[in-house]
TORVEXMI-40295 format. One record per atom (N, C-alpha, C): chain; residue in one letter; atom name; x, y, z. Coordinates in steps of 0.05 Angstrom, whole numbers. Example, Ala and Ser with C-alpha at 12.3 -4.5 7.8 and 13.67 -1.06 7.14 Angstrom:
BEGIN
> A,A,N,264,-114,156
> A,A,CA,246,-90,156
> A,A,C,264,-66,156
> A,S,N,257,-45,142
> A,S,CA,273,-21,143
> A,S,C,258,1,157
% end
This chain:
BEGIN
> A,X,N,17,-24,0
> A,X,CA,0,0,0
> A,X,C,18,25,0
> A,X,N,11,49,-23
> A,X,CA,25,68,-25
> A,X,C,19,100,6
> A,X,N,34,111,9
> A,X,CA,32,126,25
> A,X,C,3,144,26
> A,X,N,0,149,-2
> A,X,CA,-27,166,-6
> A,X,C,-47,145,-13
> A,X,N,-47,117,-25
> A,X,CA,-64,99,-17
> A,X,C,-77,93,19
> A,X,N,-58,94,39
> A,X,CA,-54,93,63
> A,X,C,-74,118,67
> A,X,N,-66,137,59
> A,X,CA,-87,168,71
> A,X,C,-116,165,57
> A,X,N,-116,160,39
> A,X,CA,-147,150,21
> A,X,C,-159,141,46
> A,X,N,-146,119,49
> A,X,CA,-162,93,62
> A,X,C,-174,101,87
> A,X,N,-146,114,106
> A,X,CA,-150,128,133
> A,X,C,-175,152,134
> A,X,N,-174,164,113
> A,X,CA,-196,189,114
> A,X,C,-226,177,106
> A,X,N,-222,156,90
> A,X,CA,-251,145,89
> A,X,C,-266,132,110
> A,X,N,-246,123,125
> A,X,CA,-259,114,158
> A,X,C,-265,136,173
> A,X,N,-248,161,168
> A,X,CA,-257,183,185
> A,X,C,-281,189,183
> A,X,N,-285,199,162
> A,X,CA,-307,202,141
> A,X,C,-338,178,159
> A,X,N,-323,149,154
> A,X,CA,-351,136,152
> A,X,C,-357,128,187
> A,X,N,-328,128,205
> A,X,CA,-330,134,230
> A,X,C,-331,150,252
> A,X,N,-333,182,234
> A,X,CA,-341,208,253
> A,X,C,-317,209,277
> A,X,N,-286,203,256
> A,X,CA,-273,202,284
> A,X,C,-243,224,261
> A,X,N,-219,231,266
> A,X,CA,-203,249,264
> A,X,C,-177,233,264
> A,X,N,-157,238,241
> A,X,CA,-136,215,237
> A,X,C,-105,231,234
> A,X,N,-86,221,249
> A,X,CA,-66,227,238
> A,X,C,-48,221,218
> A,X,N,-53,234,194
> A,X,CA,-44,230,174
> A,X,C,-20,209,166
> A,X,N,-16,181,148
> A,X,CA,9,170,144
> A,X,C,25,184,119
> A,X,N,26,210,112
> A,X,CA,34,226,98
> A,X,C,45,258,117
> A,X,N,63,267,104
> A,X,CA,65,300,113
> A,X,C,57,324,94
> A,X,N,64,316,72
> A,X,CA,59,334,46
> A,X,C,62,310,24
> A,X,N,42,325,1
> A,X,CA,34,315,-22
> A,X,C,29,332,-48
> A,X,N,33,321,-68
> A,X,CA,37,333,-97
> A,X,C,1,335,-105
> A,X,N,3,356,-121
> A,X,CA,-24,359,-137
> A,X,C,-33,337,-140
> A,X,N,-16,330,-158
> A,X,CA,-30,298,-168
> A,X,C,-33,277,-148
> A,X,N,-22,278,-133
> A,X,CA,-30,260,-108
> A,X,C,-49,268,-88
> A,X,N,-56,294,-80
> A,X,CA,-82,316,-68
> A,X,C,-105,304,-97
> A,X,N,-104,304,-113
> A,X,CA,-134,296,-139
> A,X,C,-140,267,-132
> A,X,N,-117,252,-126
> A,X,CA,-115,217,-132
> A,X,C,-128,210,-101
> A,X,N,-122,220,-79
> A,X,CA,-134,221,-46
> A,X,C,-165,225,-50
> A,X,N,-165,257,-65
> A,X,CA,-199,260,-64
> A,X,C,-210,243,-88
> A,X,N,-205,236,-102
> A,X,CA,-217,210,-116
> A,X,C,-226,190,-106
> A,X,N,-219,185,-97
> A,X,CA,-222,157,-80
> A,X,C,-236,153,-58
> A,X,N,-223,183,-46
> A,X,CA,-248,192,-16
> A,X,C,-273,193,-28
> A,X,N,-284,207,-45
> A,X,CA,-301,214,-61
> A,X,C,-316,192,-69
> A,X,N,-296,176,-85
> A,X,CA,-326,150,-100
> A,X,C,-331,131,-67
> A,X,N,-313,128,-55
> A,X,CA,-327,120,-32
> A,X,C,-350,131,-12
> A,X,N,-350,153,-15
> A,X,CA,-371,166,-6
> A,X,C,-402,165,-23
> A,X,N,-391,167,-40
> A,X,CA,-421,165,-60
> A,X,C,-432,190,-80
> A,X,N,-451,197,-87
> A,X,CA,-456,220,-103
> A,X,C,-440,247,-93
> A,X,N,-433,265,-116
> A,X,CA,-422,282,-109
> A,X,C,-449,312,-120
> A,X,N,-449,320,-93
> A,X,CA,-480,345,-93
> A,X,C,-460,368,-118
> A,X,N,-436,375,-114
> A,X,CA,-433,394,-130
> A,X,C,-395,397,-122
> A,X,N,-385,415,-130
> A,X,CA,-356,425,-122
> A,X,C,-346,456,-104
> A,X,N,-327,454,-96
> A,X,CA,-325,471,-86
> A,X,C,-295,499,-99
> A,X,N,-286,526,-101
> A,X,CA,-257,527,-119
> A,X,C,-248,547,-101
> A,X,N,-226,557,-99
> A,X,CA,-209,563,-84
> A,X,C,-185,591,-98
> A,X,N,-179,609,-110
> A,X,CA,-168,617,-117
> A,X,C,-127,620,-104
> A,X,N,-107,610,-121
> A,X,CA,-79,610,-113
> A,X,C,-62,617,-133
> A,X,N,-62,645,-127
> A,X,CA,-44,670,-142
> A,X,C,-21,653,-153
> A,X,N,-18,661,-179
> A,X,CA,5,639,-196
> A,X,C,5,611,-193
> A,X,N,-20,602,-188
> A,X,CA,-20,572,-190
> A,X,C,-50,556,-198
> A,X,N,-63,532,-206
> A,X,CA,-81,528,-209
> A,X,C,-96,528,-177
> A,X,N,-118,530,-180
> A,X,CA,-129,531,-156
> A,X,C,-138,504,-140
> A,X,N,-142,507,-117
> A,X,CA,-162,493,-93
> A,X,C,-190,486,-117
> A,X,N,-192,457,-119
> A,X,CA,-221,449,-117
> A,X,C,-224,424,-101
> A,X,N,-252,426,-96
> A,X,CA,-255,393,-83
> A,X,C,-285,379,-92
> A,X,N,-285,364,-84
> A,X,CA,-318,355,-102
> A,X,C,-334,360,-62
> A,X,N,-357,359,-69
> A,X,CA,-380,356,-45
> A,X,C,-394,336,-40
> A,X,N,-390,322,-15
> A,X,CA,-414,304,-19
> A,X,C,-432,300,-17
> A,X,N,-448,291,-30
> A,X,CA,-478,290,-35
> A,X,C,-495,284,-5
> A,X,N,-481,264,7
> A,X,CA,-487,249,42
> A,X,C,-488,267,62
> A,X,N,-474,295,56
> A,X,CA,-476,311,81
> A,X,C,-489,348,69
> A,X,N,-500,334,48
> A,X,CA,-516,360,39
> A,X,C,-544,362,69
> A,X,N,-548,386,66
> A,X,CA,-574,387,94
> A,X,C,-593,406,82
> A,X,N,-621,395,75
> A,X,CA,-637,411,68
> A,X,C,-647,447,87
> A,X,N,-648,465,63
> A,X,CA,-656,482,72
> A,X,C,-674,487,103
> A,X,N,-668,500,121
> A,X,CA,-673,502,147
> A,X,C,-673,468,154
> A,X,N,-660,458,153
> A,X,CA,-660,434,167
> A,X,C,-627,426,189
> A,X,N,-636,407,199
> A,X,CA,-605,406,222
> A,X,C,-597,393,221
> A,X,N,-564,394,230
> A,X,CA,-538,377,216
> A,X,C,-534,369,247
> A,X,N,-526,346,253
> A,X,CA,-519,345,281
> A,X,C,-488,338,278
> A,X,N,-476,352,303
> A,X,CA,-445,366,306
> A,X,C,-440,358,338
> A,X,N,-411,339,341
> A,X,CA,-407,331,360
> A,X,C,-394,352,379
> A,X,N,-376,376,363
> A,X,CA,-364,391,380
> A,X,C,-372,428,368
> A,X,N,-371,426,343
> A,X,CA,-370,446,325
> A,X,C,-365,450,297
> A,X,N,-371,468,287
> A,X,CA,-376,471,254
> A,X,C,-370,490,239
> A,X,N,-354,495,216
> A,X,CA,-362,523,212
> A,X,C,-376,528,189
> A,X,N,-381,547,185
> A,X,CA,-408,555,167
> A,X,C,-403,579,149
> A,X,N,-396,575,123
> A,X,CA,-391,600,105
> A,X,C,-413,597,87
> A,X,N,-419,635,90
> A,X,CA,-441,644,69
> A,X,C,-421,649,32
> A,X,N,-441,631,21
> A,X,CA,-429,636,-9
> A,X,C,-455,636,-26
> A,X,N,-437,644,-47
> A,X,CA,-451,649,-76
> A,X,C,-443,622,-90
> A,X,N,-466,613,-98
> A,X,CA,-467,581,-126
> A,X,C,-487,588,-143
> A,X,N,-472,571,-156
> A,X,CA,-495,561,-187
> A,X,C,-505,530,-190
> A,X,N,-522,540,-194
> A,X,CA,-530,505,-201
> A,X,C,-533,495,-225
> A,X,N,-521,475,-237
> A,X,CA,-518,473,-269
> A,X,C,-540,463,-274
> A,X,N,-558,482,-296
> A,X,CA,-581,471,-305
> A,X,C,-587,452,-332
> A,X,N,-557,457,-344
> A,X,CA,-559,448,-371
> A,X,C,-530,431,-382
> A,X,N,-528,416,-395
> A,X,CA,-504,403,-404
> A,X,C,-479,422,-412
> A,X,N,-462,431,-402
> A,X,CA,-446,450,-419
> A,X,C,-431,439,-437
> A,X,N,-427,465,-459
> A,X,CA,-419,451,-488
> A,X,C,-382,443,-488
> A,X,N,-370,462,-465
> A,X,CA,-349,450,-471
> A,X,C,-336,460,-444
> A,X,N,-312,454,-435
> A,X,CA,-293,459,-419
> A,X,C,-283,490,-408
> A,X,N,-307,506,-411
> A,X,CA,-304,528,-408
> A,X,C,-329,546,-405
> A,X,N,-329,569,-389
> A,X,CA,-352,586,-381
> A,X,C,-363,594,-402
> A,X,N,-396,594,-411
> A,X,CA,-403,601,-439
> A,X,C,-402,628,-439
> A,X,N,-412,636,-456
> A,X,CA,-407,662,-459
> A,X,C,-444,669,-455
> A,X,N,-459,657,-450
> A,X,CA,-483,660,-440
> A,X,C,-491,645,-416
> A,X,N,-484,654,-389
> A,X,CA,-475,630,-371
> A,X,C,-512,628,-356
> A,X,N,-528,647,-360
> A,X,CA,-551,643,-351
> A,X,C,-564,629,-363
> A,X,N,-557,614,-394
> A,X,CA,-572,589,-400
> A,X,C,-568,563,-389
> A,X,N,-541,564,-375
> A,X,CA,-530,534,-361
> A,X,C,-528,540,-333
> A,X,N,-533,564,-321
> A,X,CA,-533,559,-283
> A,X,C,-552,585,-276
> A,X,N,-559,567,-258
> A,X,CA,-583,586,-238
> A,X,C,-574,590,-211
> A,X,N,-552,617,-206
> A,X,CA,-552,628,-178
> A,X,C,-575,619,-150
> A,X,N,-544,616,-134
> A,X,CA,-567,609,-112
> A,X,C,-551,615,-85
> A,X,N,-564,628,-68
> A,X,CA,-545,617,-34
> A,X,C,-537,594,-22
> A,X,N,-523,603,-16
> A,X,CA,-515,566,1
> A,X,C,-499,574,28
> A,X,N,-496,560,44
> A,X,CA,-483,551,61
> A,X,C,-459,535,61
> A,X,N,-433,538,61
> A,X,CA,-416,503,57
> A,X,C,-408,501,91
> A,X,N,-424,474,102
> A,X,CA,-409,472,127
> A,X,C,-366,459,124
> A,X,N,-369,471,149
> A,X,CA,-341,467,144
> A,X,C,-329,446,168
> A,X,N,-310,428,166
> A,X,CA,-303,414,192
> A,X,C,-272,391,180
> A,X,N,-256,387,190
> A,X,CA,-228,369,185
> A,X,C,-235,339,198
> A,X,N,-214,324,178
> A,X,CA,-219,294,189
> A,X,C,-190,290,198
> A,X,N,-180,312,201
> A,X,CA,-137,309,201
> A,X,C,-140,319,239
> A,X,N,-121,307,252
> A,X,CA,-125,313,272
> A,X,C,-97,333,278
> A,X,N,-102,349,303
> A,X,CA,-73,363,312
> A,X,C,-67,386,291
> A,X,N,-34,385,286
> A,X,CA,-29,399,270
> A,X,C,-34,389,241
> A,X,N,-27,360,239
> A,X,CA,-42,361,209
> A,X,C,-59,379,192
> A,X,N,-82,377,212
> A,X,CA,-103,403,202
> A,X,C,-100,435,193
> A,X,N,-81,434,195
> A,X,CA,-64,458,183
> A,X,C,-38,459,161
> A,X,N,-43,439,155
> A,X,CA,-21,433,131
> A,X,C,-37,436,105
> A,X,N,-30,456,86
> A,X,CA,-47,456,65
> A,X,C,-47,435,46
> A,X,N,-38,416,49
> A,X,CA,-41,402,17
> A,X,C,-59,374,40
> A,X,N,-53,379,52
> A,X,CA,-77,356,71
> A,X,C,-100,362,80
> A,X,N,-105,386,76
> A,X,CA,-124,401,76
> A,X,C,-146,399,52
> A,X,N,-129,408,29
> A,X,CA,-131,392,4
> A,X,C,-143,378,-7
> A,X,N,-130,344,11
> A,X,CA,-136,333,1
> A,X,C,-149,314,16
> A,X,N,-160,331,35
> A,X,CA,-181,328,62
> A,X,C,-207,337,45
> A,X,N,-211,335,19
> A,X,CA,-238,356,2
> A,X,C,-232,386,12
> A,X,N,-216,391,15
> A,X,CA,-216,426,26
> A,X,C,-230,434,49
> A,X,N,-229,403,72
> A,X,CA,-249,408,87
> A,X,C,-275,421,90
> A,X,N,-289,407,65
> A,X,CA,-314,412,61
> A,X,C,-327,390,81
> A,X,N,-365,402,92
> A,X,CA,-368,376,106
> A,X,C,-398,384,110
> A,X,N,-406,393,74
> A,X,CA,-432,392,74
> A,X,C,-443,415,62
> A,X,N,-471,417,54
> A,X,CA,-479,440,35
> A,X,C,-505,441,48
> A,X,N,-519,465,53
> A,X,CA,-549,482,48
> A,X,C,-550,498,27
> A,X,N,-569,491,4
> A,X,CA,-574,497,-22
> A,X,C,-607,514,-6
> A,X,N,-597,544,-12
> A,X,CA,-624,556,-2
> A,X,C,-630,559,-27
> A,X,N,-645,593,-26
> A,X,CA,-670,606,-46
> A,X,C,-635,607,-75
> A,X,N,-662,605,-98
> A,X,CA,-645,614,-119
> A,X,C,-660,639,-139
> A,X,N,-645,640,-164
> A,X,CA,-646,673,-169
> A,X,C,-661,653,-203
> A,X,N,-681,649,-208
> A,X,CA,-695,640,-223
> A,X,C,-692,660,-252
> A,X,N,-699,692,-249
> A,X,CA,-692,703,-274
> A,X,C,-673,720,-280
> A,X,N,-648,706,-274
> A,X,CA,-615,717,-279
> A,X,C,-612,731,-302
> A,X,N,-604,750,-308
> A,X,CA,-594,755,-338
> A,X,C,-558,753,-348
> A,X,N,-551,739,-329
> A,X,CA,-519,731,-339
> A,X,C,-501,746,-316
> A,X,N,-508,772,-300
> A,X,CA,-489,787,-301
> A,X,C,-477,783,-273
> A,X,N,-450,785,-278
> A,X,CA,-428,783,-253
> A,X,C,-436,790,-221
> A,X,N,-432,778,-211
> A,X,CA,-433,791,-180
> A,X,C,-410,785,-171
> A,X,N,-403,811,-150
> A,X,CA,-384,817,-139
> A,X,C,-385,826,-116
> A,X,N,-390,861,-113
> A,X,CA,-404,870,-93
> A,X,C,-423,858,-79
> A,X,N,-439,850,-51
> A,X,CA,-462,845,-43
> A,X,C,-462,856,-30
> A,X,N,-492,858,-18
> A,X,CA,-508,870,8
> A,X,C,-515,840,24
> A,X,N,-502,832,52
> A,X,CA,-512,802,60
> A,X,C,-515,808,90
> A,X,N,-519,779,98
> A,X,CA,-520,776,129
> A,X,C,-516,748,135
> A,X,N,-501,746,153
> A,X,CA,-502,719,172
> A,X,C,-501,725,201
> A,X,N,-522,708,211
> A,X,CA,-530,713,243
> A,X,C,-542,688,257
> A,X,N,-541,696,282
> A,X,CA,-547,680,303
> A,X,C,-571,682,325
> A,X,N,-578,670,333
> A,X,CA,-597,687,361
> A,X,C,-578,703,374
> A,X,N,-555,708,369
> A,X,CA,-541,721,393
> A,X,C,-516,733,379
> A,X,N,-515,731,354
> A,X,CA,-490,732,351
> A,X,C,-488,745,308
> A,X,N,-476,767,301
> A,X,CA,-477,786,281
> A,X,C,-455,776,268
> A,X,N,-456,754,251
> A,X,CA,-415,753,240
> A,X,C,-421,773,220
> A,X,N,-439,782,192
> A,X,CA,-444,791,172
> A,X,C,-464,807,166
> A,X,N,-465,831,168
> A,X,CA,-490,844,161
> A,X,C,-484,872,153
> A,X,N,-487,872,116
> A,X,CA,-474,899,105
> A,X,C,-460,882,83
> A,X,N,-447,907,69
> A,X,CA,-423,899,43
> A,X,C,-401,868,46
> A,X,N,-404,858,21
> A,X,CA,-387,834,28
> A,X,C,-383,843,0
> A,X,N,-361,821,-5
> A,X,CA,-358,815,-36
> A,X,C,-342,779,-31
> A,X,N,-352,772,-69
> A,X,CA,-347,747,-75
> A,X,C,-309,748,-78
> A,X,N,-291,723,-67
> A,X,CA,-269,725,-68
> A,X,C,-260,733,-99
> A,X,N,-240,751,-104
> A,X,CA,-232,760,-121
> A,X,C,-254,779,-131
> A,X,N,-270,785,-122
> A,X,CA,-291,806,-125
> A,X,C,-308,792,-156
> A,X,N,-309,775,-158
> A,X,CA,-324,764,-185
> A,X,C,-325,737,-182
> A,X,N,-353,733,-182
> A,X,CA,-366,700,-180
> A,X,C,-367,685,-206
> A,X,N,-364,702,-230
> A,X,CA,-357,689,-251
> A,X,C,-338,680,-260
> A,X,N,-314,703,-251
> A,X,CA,-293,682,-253
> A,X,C,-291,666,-232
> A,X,N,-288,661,-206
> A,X,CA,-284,638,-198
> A,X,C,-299,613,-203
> A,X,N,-325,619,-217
> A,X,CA,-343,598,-233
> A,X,C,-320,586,-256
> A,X,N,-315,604,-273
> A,X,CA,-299,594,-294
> A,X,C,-261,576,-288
> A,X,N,-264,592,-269
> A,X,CA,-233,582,-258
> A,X,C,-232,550,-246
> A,X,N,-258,545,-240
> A,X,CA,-261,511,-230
> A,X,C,-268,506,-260
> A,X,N,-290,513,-272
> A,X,CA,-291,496,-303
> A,X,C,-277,496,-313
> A,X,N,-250,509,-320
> A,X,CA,-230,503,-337
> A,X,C,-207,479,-322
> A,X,N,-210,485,-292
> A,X,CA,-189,454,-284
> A,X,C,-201,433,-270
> A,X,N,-225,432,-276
> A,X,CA,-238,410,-265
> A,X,C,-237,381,-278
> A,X,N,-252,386,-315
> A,X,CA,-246,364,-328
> A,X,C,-257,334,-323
> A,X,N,-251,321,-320
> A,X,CA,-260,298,-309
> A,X,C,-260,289,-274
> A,X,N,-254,301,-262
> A,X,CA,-249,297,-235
> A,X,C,-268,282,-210
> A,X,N,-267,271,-198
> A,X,CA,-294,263,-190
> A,X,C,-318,257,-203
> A,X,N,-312,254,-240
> A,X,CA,-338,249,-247
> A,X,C,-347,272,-269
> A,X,N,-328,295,-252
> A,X,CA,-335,322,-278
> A,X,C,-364,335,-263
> A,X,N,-367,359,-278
> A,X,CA,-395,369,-275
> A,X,C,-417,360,-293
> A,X,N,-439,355,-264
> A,X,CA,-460,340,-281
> A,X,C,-485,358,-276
> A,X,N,-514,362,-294
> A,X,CA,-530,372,-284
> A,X,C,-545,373,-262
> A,X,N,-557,388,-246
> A,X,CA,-556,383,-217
> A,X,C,-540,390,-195
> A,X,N,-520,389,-200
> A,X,CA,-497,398,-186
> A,X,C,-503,433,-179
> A,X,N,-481,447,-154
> A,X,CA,-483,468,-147
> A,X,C,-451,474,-145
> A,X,N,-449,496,-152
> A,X,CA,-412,504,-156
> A,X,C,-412,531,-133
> A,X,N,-392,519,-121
> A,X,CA,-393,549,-102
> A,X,C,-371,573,-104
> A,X,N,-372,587,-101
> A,X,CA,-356,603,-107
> A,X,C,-335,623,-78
> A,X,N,-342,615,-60
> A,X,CA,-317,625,-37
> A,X,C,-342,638,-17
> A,X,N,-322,639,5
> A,X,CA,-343,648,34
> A,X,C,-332,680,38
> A,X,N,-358,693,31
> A,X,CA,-364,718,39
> A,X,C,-353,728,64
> A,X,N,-362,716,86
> A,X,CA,-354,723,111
> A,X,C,-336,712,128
> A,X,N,-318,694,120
> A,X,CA,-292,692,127
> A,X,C,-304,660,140
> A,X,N,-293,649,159
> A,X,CA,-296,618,163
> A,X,C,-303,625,198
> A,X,N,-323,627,206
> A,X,CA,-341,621,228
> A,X,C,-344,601,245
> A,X,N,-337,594,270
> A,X,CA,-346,568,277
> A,X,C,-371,566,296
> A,X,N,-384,547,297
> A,X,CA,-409,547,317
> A,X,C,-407,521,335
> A,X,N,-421,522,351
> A,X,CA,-424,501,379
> A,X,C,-457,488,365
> A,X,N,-465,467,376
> A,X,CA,-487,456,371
> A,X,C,-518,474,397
> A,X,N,-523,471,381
> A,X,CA,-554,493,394
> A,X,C,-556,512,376
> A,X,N,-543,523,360
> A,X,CA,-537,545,344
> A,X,C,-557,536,316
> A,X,N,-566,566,316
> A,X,CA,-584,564,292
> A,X,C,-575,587,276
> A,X,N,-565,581,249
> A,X,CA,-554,592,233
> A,X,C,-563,611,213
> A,X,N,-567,633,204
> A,X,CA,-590,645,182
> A,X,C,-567,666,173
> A,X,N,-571,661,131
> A,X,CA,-556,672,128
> A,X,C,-570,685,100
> A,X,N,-560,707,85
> A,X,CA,-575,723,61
> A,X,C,-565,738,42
> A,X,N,-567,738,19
> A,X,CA,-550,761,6
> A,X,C,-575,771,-17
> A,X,N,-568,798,-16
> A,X,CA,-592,822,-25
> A,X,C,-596,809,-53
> A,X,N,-618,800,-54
> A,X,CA,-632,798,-96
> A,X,C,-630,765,-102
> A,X,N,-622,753,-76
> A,X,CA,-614,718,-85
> A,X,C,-636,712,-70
> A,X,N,-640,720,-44
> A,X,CA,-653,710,-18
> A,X,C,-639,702,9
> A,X,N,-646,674,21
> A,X,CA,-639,665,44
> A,X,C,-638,639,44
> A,X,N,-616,627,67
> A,X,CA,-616,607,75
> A,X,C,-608,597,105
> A,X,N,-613,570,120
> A,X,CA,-612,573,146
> A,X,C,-605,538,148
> A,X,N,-589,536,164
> A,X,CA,-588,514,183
> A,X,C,-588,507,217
> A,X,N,-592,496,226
> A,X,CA,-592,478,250
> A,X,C,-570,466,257
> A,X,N,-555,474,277
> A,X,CA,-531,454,285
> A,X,C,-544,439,315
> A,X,N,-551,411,315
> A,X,CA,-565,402,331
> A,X,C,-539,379,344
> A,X,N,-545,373,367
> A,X,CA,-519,355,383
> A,X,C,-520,332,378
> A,X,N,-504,317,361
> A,X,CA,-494,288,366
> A,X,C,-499,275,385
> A,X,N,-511,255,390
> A,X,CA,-513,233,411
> A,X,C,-492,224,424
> A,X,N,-475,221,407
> A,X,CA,-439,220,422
> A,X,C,-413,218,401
> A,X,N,-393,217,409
> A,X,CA,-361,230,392
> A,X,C,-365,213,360
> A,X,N,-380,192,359
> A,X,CA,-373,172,339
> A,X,C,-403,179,327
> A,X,N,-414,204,328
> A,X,CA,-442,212,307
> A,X,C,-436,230,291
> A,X,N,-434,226,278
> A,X,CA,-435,239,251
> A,X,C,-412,263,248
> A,X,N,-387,270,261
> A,X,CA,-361,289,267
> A,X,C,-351,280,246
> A,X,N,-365,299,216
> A,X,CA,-352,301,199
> A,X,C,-339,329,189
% end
C-alpha cells in the first residue's frame, strides 16, 4: 500500500467513522491531493456539487461535495463539538455544458443560488493545518445548504453584495461583502477550466460554489444559523448535538 493509498483509506474511515486521523503522509503533490480526493469521493457516493479556491500563480483549490452531508434548507446537521459555516454564492448547473469552459451566455447553463458550505477536518492536531492535507481532506468541506435561488438571472457578474449571517445572539455579517476576487464568474470559470473529469466532472444538478463571503465562522451545537445576500434571498441551518463522539463528526 502506497503512502497516499494509506491516507485515502485512513480518511474514508474518518469520514464513515465520525472520528479524526493522523495523517500516514506530511505533504503531497497535486497529483497526489486529486488521486486522495478521488477515491475519498467514489467512496462516499454522489457528489452534490464542487467547491474552488483561488492561488495567485498557481491552479487553484477544488474539491468535489458530498452528496451524504448535503442538509436541506432550514434543516439540522448534528455536530459533536463544532462547525463552521460560510455564506457563499453558487450556481446550479441547469444544462449540459458545451465545452470545458464558461459560456459566454452562462444564464442558460446555471441558476444562482445561496448556500451555506459547512465546514469541519478529518486530520487531527497539527495536520489540520497543513495545506495540501487540507486539500486533500476535500478542502475540508463537510456539507452544503442549497437555499433560495435567483430564477430570472440575466448573466451578469456579482461581486459586490449586500448580505448577512447571524445568530440568536450573535452578528458575524451584516452589510457589504464581496465574492473572493470580487467576481463570481470568474471563480465559476476558474473551476470549469481545471476540473475536467475529476470526481466524475460536472453534471447537471450539481451546485458550484464560489468562496465564503464572511470569512470561516465556527459554531457550537444549539446554534441556529441564518444567512442572506440582497436579490438571491436566504438560507438557514440547525446545528443540533450528536448523541456521542462517533455521530456523525464530519
Amino acid at each position: 500500500m502506497t503512502e497516499t493509498t494509506g491516507l485515502a483509506t485512513a480518511l474514508i474511515q474518518a469520514h464513515l467513522n465520525g472520528t479524526r486521523i493522523v495523517p500516514p503522509v506530511s505533504n503531497l503533490s497535486r497529483s497526489e491531493i486529486l488521486t486522495v480526493q478521488a477515491d475519498v469521493s467514489a467512496a462516499l457516493g454522489p457528489v452534490a456539487g464542487f467547491k474552488v479556491g483561488r492561488v495567485p500563480g498557481a491552479p487553484p483549490i477544488l474539491a468535489p461535495i458530498p452528496a451524504r452531508y448535503c442538509v436541506a434548507n432550514g434543516g439540522t446537521r448534528a455536530v459533536s463539538d463544532r462547525l463552521g459555516v460560510e455564506l457563499e454564492l453558487g450556481f446550479e448547473l441547469i444544462e449540459t455544458l458545451p465545452s470545458d469552459a464558461l459560456p459566454a451566455r452562462p444564464e442558460i447553463y446555471f441558476r444562482p443560488c445561496v448556500v451555506l458550505e459547512l465546514v469541519d477536518t478529518r486530520l487531527s492536531g497539527s495536520a489540520a493545518e497543513v495545506a495540501s492535507l487540507k486539500f486533500a481532506d476535500l478542502q475540508i468541506n463537510a456539507g452544503l445548504v442549497i437555499g433560495d435561488q435567483l430564477n430570472a438571472w440575466d448573466g451578469a457578474d456579482f461581486g459586490a453584495l449586500e448580505a448577512h449571517l447571524v445568530t440568536e445572539t450573535e452578528t458575524v455579517l451584516c452589510g457589504p461583502a464581496t465574492v473572493p476576487g470580487g467576481s463570481a464568474l470568474s471563480n465559476l470559470e476558474l473551476l470549469i477550466t481545471h476540473l475536467g473529469n475529476h470526481c466524475g466532472g460536472l453534471q447537471v444538478g450539481q451546485t458550484l460554489i464560489t468562496g465564503s463571503i464572511c470569512g470561516l465562522p465556527y459554531f457550537s451545537p444549539g446554534t441556529r444559523i441564518s444567512g442572506g445576500i440582497k436579490g438571491l434571498g436566504s438560507v438557514c441551518v440547525t446545528l443540533g448535538r450528536a448523541p456521542d463522539q462517533a455521530s456523525e463528526r464530519v
